[in-house]
C-alpha positions in Angstrom: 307.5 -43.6 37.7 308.2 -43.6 41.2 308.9 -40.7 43.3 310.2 -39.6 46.9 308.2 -37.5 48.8 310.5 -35.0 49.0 310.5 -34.5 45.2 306.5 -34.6 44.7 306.7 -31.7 47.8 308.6 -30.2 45.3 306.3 -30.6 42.5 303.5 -29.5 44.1 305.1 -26.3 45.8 306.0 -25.4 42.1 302.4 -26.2 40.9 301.1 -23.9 43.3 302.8 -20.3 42.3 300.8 -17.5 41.8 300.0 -16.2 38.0 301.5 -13.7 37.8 300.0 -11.5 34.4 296.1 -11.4 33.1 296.6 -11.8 29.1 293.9 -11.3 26.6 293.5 -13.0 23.0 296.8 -14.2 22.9 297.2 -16.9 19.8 299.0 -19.9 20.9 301.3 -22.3 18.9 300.0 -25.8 18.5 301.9 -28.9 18.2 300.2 -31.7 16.2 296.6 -31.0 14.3 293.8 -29.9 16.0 290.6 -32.4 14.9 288.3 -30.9 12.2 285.5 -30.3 14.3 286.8 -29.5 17.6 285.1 -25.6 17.7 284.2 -24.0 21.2 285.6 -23.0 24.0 287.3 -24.5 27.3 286.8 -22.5 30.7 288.6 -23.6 33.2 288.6 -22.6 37.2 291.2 -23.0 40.2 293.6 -21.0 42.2 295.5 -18.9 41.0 296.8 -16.7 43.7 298.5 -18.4 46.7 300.2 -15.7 49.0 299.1 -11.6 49.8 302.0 -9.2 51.3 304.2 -11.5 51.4 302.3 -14.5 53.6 301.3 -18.1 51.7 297.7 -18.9 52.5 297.5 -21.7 55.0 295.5 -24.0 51.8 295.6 -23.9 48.4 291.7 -24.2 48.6 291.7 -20.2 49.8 293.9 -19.3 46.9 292.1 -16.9 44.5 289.7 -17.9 41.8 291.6 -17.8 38.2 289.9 -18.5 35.2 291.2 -19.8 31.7 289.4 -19.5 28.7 290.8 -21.5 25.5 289.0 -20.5 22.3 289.8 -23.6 20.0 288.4 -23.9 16.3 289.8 -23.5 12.8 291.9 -20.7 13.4 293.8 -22.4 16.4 293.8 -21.4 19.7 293.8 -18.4 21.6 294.0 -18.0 25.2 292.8 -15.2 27.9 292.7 -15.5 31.5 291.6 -13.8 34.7 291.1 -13.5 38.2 287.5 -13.5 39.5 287.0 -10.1 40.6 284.9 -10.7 44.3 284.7 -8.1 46.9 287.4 -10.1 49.1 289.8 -10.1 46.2 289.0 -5.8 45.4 289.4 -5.5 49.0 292.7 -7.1 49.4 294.0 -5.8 46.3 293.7 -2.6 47.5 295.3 -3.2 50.8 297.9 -5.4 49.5 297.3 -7.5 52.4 295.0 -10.2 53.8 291.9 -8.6 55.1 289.7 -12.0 55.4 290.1 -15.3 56.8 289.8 -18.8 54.6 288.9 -22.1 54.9 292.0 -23.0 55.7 293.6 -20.0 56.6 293.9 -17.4 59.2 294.5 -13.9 59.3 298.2 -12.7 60.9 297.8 -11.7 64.6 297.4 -15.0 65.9 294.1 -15.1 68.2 293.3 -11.5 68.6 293.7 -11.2 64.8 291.2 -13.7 64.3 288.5 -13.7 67.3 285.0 -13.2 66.1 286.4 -12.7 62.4 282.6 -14.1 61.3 283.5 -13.5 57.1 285.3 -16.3 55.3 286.4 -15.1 52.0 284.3 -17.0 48.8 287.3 -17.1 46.6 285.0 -18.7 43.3 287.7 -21.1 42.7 286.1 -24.5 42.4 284.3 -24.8 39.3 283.0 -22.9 36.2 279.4 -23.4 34.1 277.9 -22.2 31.2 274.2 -22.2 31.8 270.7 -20.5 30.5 272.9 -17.9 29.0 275.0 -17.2 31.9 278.6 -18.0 32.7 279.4 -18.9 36.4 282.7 -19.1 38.7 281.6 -21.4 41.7 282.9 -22.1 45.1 280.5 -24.4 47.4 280.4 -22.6 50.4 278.6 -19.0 48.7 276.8 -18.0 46.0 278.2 -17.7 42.1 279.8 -15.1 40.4 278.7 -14.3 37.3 281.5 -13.7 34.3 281.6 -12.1 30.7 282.0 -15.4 28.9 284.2 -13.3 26.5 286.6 -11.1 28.3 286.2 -13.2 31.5 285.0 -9.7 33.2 283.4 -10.3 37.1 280.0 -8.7 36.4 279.2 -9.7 40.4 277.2 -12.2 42.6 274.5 -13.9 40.9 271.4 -14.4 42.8 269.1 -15.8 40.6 266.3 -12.6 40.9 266.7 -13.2 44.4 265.9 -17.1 44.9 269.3 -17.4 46.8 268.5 -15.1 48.9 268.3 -16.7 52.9 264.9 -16.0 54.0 265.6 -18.3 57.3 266.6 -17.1 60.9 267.9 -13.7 61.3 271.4 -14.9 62.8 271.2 -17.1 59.8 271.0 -13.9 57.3 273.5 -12.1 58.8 275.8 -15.3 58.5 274.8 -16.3 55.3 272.6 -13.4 53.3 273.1 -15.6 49.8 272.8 -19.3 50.4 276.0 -21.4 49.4 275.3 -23.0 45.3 277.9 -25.8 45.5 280.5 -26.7 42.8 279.2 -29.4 41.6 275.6 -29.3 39.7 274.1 -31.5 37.8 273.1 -31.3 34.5 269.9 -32.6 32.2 272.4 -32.1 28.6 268.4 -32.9 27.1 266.2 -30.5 28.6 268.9 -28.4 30.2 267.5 -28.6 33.6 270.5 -27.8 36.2 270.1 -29.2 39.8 272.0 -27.9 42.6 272.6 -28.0 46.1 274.1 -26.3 49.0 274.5 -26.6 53.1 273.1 -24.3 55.1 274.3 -24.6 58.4 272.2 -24.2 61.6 270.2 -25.2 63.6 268.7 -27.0 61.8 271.5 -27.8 59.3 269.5 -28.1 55.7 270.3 -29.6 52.5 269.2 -26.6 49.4 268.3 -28.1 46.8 267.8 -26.0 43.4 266.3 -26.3 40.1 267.3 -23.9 37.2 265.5 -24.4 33.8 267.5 -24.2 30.3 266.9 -20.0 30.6 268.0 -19.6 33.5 265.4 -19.4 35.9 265.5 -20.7 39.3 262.2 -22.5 41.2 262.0 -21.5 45.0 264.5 -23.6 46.4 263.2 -26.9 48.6 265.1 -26.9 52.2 265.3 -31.1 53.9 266.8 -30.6 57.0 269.4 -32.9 58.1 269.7 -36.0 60.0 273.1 -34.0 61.6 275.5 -31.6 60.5 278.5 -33.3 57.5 280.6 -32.4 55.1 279.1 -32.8 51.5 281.2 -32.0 48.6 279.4 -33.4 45.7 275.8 -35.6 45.3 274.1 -37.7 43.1 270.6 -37.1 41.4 268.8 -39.6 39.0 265.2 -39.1 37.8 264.1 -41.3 41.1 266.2 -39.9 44.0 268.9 -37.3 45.5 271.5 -39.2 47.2 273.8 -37.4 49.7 276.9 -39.1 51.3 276.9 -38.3 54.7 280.0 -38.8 56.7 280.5 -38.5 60.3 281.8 -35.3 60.8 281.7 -32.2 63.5 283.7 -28.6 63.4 285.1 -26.8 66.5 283.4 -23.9 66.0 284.1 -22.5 69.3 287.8 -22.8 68.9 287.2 -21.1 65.1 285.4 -18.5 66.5 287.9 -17.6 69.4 290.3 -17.6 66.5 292.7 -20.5 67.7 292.1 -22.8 64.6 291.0 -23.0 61.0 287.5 -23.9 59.6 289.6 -27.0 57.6 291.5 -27.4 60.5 288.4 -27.9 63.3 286.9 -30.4 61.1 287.0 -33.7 62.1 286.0 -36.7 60.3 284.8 -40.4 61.6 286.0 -42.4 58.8 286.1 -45.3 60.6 282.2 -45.3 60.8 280.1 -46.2 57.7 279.2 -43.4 55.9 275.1 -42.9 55.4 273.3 -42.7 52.4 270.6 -40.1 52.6 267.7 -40.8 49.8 265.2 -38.4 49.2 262.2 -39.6 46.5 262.3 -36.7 44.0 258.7 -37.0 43.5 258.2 -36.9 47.2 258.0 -39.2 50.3 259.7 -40.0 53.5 263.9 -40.0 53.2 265.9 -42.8 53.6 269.2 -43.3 55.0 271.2 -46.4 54.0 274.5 -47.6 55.7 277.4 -47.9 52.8 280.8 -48.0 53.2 283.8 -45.7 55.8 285.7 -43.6 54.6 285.3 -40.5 52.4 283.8 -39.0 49.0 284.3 -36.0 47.3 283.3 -36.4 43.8 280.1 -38.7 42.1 281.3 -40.1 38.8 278.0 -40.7 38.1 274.4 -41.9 39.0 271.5 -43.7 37.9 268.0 -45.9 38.6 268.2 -50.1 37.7 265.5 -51.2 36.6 265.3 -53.4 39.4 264.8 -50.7 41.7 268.4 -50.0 42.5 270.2 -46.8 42.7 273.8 -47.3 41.1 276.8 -45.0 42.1 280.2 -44.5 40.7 282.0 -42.5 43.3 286.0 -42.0 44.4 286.6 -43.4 47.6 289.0 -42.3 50.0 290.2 -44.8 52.9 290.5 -42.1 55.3 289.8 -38.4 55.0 292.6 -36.6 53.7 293.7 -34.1 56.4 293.3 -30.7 54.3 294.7 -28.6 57.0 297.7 -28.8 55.4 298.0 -30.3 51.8 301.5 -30.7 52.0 300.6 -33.4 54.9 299.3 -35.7 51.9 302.7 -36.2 50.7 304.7 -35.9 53.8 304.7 -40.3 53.5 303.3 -42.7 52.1 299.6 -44.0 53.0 297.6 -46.0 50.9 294.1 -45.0 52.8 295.0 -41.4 51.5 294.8 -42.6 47.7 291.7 -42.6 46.2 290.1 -45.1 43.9 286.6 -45.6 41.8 284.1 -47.5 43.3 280.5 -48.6 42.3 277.9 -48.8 45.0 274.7 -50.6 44.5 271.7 -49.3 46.7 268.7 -50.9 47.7 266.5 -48.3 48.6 263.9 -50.6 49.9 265.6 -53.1 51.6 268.1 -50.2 53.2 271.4 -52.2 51.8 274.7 -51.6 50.3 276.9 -53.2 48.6 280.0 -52.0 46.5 283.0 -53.4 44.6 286.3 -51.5 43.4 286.9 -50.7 39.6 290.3 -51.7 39.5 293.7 -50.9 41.8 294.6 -47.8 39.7 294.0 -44.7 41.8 291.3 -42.0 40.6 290.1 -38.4 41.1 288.6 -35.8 39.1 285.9 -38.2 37.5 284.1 -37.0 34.0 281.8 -38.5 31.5 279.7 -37.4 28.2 277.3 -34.7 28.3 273.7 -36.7 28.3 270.3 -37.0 30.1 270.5 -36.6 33.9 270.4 -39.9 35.7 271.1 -42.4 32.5 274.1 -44.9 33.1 277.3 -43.6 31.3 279.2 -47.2 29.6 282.8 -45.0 29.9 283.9 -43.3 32.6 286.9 -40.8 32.6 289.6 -39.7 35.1 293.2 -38.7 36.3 295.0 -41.6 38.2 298.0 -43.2 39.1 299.3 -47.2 38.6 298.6 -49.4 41.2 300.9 -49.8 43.9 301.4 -45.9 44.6 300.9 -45.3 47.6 300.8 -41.3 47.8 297.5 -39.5 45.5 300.3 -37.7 43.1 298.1 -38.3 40.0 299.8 -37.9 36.9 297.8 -40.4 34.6 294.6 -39.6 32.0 291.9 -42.6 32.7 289.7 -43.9 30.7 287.1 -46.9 32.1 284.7 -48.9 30.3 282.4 -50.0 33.0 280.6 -53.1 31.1 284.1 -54.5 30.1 286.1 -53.6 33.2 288.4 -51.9 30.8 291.0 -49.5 32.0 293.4 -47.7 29.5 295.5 -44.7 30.7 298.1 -42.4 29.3 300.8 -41.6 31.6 302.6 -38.7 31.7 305.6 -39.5 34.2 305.7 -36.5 36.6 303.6 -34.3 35.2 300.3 -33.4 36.6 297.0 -33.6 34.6 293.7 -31.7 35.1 290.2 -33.0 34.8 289.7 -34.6 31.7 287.3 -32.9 29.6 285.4 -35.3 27.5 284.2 -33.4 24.1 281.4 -35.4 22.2 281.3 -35.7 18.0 278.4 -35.3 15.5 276.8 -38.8 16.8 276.8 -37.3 20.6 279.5 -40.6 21.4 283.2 -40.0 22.5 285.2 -38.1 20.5 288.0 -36.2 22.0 289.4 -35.2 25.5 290.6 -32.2 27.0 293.1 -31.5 29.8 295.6 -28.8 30.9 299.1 -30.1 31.9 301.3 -28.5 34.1 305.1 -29.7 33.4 307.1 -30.4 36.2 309.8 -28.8 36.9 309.7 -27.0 33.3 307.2 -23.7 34.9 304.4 -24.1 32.0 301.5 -25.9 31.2 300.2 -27.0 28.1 296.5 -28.3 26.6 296.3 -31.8 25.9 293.8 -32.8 22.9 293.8 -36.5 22.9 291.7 -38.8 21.2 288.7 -40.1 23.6 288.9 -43.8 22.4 292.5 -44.5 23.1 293.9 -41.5 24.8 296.1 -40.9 21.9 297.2 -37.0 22.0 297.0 -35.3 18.4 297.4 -32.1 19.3 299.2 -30.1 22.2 298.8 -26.5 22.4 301.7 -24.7 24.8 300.2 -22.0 27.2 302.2 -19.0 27.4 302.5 -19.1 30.9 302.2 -21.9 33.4 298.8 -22.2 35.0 298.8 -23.8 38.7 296.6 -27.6 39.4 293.4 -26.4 39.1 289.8 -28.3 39.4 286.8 -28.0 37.1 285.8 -26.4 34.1 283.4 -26.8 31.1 283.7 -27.1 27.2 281.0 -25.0 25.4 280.2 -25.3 21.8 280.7 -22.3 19.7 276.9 -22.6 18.6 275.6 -22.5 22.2 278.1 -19.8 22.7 277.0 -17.6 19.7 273.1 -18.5 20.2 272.9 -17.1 23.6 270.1 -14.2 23.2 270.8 -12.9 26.2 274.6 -11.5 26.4 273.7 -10.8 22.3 270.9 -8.6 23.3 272.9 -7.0 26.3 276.0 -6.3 23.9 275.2 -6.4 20.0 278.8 -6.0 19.4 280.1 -8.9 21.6 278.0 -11.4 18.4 280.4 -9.5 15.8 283.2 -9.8 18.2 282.8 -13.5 18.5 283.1 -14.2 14.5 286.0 -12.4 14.2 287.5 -14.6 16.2 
């Protein structure tokens, strides 16, 4: 289904509205059956406030974290949600105004409302983990925010006993006293080792890089300082290496400083140059950096070690680095180097060569795949997408990619907008089912999708009772690793009894 840009403007504007109420427990109807088996819970993270007195933010990347928590199991489902309570969101509640600037936005006043304005607002909106017993609301840029996995209560910044603590250059601390934990960890489903990363901006600009055991406990963090200062959304770690994508990129941090633009809207990227691959030996040794391919990469689909020696990514590609300035540039016309597809690259760490191939002409984003050992090769891949041919990244299909076959099978849902798929395994530990929340376009709701992982049939669609705006990232949780978790048992005996009456 093709579309103007005029109505996908449309769509989008309408996909971005601020939630309006917090609800708690509420039991929602369910179309379909729900498959025997399917018991845990969904948490879900993205914007969810847009504007304060009365003025939009200038990107829907500042808008305000807003977690959804779906409870799925026998007794149906039952949804809660709420905002992630940080000290910029108490803050600006109580003023009823912006008080900080964004990413992407700047405070009213024009330049003397912004000069020397040091404090960007973390609005924990990117992502949200359960791990060693804790349950986390991420943004990449700061630290986490710890959450009540059950009533979705802020219980504050999570430091990890102090390990994120910046013990760098003074100017550094006052900057940056809790070093960024990006978005985007990875995670050992075996051992349940979780490694992370962050950027920690200079000079020297250093890549973090973290390791938290399956209790929670973080080692002192390793710091690898930079070949030059980039923009790193997302990496890649197998049991060999840590791969990060390095594009060309450089901020105008003068200009942000004197308050005449935007962090998002200083940065400029060289997508015309190759981007590098940086490769650091996990079990130590000299870095390498590889040439690959221009352009730009937000999210790994996955990662792993050939036996010959390679290092195999699946990442999404971008042409050319979609302006974020202004998200409603993306649709403003069509421009095929703004749509984003899946791509495998094949390094050769020793020889210092590249070379990739495209999965296909359908577009992808939002990339998933099974729970399983860190760094093994993942046979299906899963996404949201569009048909070949679009030429604007409006994704409104569920992907599904068998990467030995070259397989593609998708379930299109005309101009409605899907979220990250969710893939949930069965008994075995293979594909079973997939999760995704829907927003409905032009209809102001959003429903859960439970499709069937094999062919993307859905059997079940559960309506929320109000809409919830495009988000990014979430996690499915098990109700046994739910219920098992010693820790929030021990800190609350009631929350265990609270959990089986559910």
């Amino acid at each position: 289904m093709d579309m103007s840009p005029a109505q996908i403007q449309r769509i989008m504007a309408e996909a971005t509205r601020t939630v309006a109420e917090e609800l708690s427990d509420v039991s929602i109807a369910v179309d379909g059956e729900l498959p025997i088996g399917l018991d845990g819970v969904l948490f879900r993270n993205g914007p969810g406030r847009f504007e304060r007195g009365g003025r939009r933010y200038g990107h829907p990347f500042d808008g305000d974290g807003h977690i959804v928590r779906l409870d799925i199991g026998p007794h149906g489902v039952r949804y809660r949600n709420r905002f992630v309570r940080t000290d910029e969101y108490l803050v600006e509640e109580r003023a009823g105004r912006m008080r900080y600037r964004g990413l992407g936005t700047n405070l009213p006043g024009g330049v003397l409302g912004n000069v020397l304005r040091f404090h960007t607002k973390n609005p924990a909106n990117t992502n949200v983990i359960w791990h060693g017993g804790r349950l986390l609301a991420l943004w990449e840029g700061g630290p986490p925010h710890r959450l009540d996995p059950y009533t979705l209560e802020t219980l504050g910044k999570e430091d990890f006993a102090g390990q994120l603590q910046n013990r760098f250059s003074a100017p550094g601390r006052w900057l940056t006293p809790l070093m960024p934990f990006s978005a985007h960890p990875s995670l050992d489903a075996v051992t349940g080792e979780l490694v992370n990363f962050g950027i920690l901006f200079g000079p020297p600009d250093r890549l973090m890089i973290y390791r938290v055991d399956g209790d929670g406990r973080m080692a002192p963090p390793q710091a690898f300082e930079l070949p030059r200062f980039s923009f790193v959304h997302d990496i890649a770690v197998t049991p060999r290496w840590l791969c990060v994508l390095l594009p060309y990129a450089e901020f105008d941090l003068p200009r942000v400083f004197l308050g005449r633009a935007t962090v998002l809207g200083s940065l400029k990227l060289d997508t015309d140059r190759p981007m590098q691959a940086l490769l650091i030996p996990r079990e130590g040794g000299e870095p390498r950096l590889i040439e690959t391919l221009s352009g730009f990469v937000f999210h790994v689909a996955q990662a792993f070690d050939r036996e010959d020696g390679a290092l195999v990514l699946d990442v999404i590609r971008y042409g050319r680095f979609p302006a974020v300035d202004d998200m409603a540039d993306l649709f403003a016309e069509p421009n095929q180097d703004l749509v984003p597809h899946l791509e495998r690259l094949e390094l050769d760490p020793d020889r210092r060569h590249c070379r990739a191939r495209r999965w296909g002409e359908r577009a992808a984003e939002l990339p998933t795949a099974l729970p399983g050992s860190l760094g093994v090769e993942h046979r299906i891949l899963y996404s949201v997408g569009a048909p070949p041919g679009r030429e604007m990244p409006y994704l409104t299909s569920i992907q599904r990619l068998d990467t030995v076959t070259g397989d593609m099978r998708f379930y299109d849902l005309g101009p409605d907008l899907p979220s990250e798929p969710l893939p949930v395994p069965g008994p075995d530990g293979e594909e079973a089912w997939l999760l995704s929340l829907v927003y409905r376009a032009g209809q102001d709701r959003s429903d859960l999708l439970v499709l069937r992982a094999a062919d993307l049939e859905v059997v079940a669609v559960a309506k929320l009772p109000h809409a919830v705006p495009f988000g990014f990232h979430g996690n499915w949780v098990p109700r046994a690793a739910l219920a098992s978790d010693a820790l929030f048992r021990d800190a609350d005996p009631n929350r265990g009894a609270e959990a089986q009456t559910r």
